[in-house]
N, C-alpha and C positions, 0 to 999 in steps of 0.2 A: 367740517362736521359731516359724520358720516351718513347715508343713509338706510331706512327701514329695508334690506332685502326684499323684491318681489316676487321673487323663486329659487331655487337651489336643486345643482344636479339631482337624479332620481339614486336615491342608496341602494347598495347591495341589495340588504334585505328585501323581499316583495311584499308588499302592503296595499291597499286600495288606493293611496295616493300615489304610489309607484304605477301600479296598473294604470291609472287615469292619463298618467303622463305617458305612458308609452303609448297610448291609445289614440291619443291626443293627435298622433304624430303621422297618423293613419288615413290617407282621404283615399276616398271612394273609388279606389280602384282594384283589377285583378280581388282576392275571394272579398275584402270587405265589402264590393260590388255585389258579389257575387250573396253574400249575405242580406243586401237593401234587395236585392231581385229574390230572394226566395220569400224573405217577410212579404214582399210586395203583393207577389203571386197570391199567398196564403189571403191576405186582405184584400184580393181581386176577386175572388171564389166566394170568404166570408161574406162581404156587403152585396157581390151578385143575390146570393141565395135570400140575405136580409131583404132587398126590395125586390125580391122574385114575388112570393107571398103575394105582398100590396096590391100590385098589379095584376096576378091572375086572379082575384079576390073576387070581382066582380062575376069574372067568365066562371070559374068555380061554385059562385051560388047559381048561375046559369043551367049549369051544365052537370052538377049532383045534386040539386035543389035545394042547397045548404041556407038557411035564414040567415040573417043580419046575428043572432047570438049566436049559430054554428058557428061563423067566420070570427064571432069576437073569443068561445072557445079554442078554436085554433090558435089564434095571436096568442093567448095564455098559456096552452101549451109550449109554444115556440119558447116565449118569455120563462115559464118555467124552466127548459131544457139549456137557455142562455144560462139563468143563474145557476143550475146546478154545474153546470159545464166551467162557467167564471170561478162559482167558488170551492168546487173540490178541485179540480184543473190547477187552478192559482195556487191552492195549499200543496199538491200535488210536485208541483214543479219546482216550487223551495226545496223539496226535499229530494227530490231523483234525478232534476237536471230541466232545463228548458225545451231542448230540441226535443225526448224521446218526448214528452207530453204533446206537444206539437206536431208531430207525426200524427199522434192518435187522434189530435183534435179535426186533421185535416183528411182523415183517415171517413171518421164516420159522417162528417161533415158533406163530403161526397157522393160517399155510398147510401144514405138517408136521401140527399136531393136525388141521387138517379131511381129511387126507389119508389118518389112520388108517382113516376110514370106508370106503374100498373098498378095504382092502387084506387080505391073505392071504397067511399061510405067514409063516417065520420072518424068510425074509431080507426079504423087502418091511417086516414090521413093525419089522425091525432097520433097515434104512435111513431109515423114518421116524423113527423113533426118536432117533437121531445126527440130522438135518435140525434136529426140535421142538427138542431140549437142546442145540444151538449157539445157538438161538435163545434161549431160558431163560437157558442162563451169561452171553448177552451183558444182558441185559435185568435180571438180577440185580446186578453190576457197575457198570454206566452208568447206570443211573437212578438207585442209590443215590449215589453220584459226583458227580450232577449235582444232587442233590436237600441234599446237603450242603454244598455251593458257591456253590448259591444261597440258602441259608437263613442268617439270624443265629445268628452261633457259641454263645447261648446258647438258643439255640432247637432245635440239631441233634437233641440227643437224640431230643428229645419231637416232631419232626413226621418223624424216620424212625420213629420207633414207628407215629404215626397215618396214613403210608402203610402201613407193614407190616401195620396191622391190616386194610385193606382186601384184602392178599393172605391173609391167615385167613379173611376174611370166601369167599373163592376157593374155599381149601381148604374152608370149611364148607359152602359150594352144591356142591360137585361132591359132597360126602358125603351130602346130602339128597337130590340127585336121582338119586344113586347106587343110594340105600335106596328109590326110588319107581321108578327106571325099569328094572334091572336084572332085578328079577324077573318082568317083564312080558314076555319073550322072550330065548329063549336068546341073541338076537343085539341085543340092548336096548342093550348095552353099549356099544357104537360111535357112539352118537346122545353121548353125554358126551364122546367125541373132538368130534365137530361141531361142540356146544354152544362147546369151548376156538376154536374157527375166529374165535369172533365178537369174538375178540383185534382183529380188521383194523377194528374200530371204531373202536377206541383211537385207532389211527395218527393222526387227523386233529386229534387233542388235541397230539401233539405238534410241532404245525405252529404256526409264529407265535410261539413262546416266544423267548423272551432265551437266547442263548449264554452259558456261564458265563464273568463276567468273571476272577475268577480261573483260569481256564484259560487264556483267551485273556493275560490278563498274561503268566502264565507262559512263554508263547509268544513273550515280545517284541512283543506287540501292544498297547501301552496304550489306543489313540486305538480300539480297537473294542471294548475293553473299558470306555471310558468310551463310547460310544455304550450296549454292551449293557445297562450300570447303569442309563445315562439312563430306557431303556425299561422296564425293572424301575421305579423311579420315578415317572414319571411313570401307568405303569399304577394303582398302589397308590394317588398322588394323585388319581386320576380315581374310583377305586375311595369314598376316603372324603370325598371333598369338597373337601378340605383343605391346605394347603403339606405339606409332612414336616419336623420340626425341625433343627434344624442336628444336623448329625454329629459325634460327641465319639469321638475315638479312645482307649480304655479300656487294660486293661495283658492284658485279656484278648486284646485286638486287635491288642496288640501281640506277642504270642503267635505270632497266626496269621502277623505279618508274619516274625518268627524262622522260624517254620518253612517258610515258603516258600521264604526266601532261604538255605535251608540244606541244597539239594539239592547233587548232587556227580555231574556225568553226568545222561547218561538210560538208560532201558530196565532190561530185567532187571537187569543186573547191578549198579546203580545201591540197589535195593532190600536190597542185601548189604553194605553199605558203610556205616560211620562207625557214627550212634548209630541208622539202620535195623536194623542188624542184628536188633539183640535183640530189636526188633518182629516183624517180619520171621519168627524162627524159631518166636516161641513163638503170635504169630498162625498161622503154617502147622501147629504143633500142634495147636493148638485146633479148628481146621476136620477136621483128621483123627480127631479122636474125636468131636465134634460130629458130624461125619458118621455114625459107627456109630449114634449115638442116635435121631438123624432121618432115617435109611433104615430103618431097626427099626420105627418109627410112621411111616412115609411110605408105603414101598412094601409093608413085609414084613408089617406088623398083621395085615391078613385072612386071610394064608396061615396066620399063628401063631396063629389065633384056629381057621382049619380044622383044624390041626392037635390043637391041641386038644378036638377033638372037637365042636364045635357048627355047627349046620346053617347055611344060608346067609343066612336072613332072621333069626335072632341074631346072625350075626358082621359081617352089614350093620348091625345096629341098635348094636351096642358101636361101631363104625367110625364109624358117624355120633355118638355121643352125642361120641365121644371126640374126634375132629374141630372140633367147635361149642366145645370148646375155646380152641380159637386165638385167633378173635380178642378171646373174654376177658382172655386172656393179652397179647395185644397191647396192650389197654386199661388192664391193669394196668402194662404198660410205658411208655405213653402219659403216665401221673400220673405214675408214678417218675425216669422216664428224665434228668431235670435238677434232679431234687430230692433224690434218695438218690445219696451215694458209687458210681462205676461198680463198684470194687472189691466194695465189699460187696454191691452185686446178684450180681455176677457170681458170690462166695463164697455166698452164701445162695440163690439160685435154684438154683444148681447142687447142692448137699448136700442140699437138701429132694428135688429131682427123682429125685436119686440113690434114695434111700428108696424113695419112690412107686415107683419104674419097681422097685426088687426087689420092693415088695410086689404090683403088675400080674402079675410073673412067677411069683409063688408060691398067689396065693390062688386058690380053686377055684370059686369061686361068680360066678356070669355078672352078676351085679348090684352085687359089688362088684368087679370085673373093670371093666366099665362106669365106676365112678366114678374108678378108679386111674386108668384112659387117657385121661379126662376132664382129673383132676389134671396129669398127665403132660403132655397136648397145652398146658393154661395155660402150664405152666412152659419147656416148651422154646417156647411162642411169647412173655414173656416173654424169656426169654434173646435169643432173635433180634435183636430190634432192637438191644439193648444191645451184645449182640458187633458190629453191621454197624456203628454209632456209633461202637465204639473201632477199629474199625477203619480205616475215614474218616480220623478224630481221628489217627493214628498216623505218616499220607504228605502231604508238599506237594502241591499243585495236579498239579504238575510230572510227579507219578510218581503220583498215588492210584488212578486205573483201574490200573496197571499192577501197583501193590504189594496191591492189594486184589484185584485177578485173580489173582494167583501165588500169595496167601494161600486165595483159595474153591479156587483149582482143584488145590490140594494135600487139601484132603478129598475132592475128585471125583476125584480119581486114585486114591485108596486106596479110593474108595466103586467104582471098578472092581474088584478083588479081591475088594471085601469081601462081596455077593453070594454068591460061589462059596463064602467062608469062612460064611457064612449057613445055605446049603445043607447043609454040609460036618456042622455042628457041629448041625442040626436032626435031622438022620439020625441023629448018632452019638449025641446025648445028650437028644433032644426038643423040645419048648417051652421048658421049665420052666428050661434053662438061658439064656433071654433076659433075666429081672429080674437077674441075677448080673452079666451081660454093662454091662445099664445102668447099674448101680449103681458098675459100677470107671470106666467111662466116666466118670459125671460129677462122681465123687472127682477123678479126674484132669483133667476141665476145670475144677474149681475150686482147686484147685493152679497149674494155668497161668498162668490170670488173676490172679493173685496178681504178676507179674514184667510185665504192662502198667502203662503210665505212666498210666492215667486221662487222664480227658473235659482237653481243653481247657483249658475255665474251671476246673477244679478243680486246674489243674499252676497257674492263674497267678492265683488271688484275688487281689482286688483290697487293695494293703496298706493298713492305716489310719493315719488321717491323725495 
């Protein structure tokens, strides 16, 4: 008796299932390398400048005599200039291409942080401010986009993790140079805006790369999307020596070709429609309490940490422990990311974080204060990757910047607000009510993620024979 086929050579024709299998065939070396180093960069700059903020936050009302609501003004501006950055950026890039947008994002993105250095007063830092974070939401979108499009579909998880860890690794240098350079001059501060300038380095990484073939399909462009495979290709072969073996189109590839072909319109309102929906709302959920957790440890730490009463060279040194963090966190999502169920990360990352972030906000002692925000920063850098992964995972070619824009910059809309609610609720009821706050938070992101369809490969195992 015969049995069910589990794949079949890749056809003549080019298709999204074609593309995935030739893709498939592609590991990490020579430009695909070359590719996870430029996204990496771009996400080393991005999350610098994101927990740059945070931590000069303190020194900054020091040092312009900025209140607790100038500083939660700022965050809003930032947050504003993320969404608008995510969501014209995202729509933007469905329709002109990944890389030029990406350019631009990491363009102003730079140029905004070195700009912070001579500026002064509210509204100049609030205009820089909105400049950097249009630059950030674009650059957070579009490289992750592009970086999932060009990677082998069983491969997505785990090499957005090992880009994502190099933006920890971001966050963790601005943290250290934070805790060195900061108390060396009231005005010390400003030199960690500069340091983020050196973003315009990057730029010339992502000069020469391959356009994503699947986008450009998408497009009705097949004959440049088999050019841009070709060059993908033939990099990798130059890279190991070697031919690449023939392409077998799997049922997981066959997958990606379903979802491509399973767009309806374009643009926004495209991401509202048929079986997007459900992704769609409960991804824009997700980002919006997500948000609460990682503005809480992004920008607000140090202030809650002052508030609590510890001086400056403590609440730098918990800042920094707890920072270094990250990219452990990412590390650990890096091994996970295609070998554990999405679902049960998502369900188990979240409930443990949950815990931790109430006991960060209850316990009194500065040394186990330290190890909680430590715990804390793993596990929401952890989750990162995985939410950016299902998230990718969830829109065709066609719409992913634009459905994945709509999704981030519905937490940066609410992360506008949410500041002033920050403010609001510190005054009225202290510190102490921030572990409470994290803890319903990430009950309620692990409930969300509970109504995501999962990775890819795991909606389409391969059946046995």
């Amino acid at each position: 008796m015969s049995s069910t086929p589990t794949s079949e050579t890749v056809p003549a024709s080019l298709d999204a299932a074609a593309i995935a299998a030739r893709l498939s065939r592609l590991p990490a070396k020579g430009i695909a390398l070359r590719i996870m180093v430029a996204t990496a960069a771009a996400y080393f700059f991005d999350l610098y400048d994101q927990s740059a903020f945070g931590i000069v936050a303190p020194a900054m009302r020091a040092g312009e005599g900025f209140s607790l609501n100038n500083i939660a003004t700022l965050v809003s501006v930032t947050f504003t200039g993320m969404l608008i950055g995510a969501l014209i950026g995202g729509r933007v890039a469905d329709r002109h291409g990944r890389l030029p947008i990406l350019r631009v994002g990491l363009v102003l993105a730079s140029l905004g942080s070195l700009a912070h250095v001579f500026a002064s007063g509210l509204i100049a830092f609030g205009v820089l401010r909105l400049v950097t974070a249009i630059g950030m939401g674009i650059i957070f979108v579009v490289a992750m986009t592009y970086l999932v499009e060009v990677s082998p579909v069983h491969r997505r998880g785990s090499r957005v993790a090992l880009t994502a860890f190099f933006g920890g690794i971001g966050g963790a240098t601005v943290a250290i140079l934070g805790r060195t350079i900061i108390p060396l001059d009231p005005h010390a501060w400003r030199w960690l805006f500069a340091i983020g300038g050196l973003g315009l380095l990057a730029l010339g990484l992502l000069f020469r790369l391959p356009e994503s073939p699947l986008w450009l399909l998408s497009r009705g462009r097949p004959e440049d999307a088999e050019r841009e495979l070709q060059r993908l290709e033939r990099g990798v072969e130059q890279a190991v020596g070697t031919a690449l073996p023939p392409a077998v189109v799997k049922h997981s590839m066959a997958e990606v070709a379903a979802e491509e072909e399973s767009v309806q319109g374009s643009g926004w309102r495209a991401a509202f429609r048929g079986k997007l929906l459900r992704p769609t709302i409960i991804l824009m959920a997700i980002w919006i309490v997500y948000s609460t957790v990682t503005q809480v440890f992004s920008v607000w730490l140090a202030t809650i940490l002052q508030m609590r009463g510890f001086d400056s060279e403590t609440l730098l040194t918990i800042t920094m422990v707890a920072i270094v963090g990250a990219p452990v966190g990412m590390l650990l999502a890096f091994a996970f990311a295609d070998r554990l169920p999405r679902k049960a990360q998502f369900f188990g990352v979240a409930v443990v974080a949950g815990i931790v972030g109430l006991l960060f906000g209850i316990v009194p002692a500065a040394g186990v204060i330290a190890v909680m925000a430590f715990v804390h920063f793993v596990l929401i850098a952890w989750f990162s990757p995985v939410l950016n992964a299902a998230m990718m995972d969830e829109y065709p070619s066609a719409l992913r910047s634009t459905g994945a824009g709509m999704a981030y910059s519905s937490g940066r809309l609410w992360s506008i607000v949410f500041p002033f609610t920050v403010a609001a609720a510190l005054h009225a009821y202290g510190a102490g009510i921030i572990g409470w706050v994290l803890l319903a938070a990430w009950v309620t992101i692990a409930l969300l993620g509970l109504g995501l369809r999962g990775s890819i490969s795991s909606r389409s195992a391969e059946p046995s024979s």
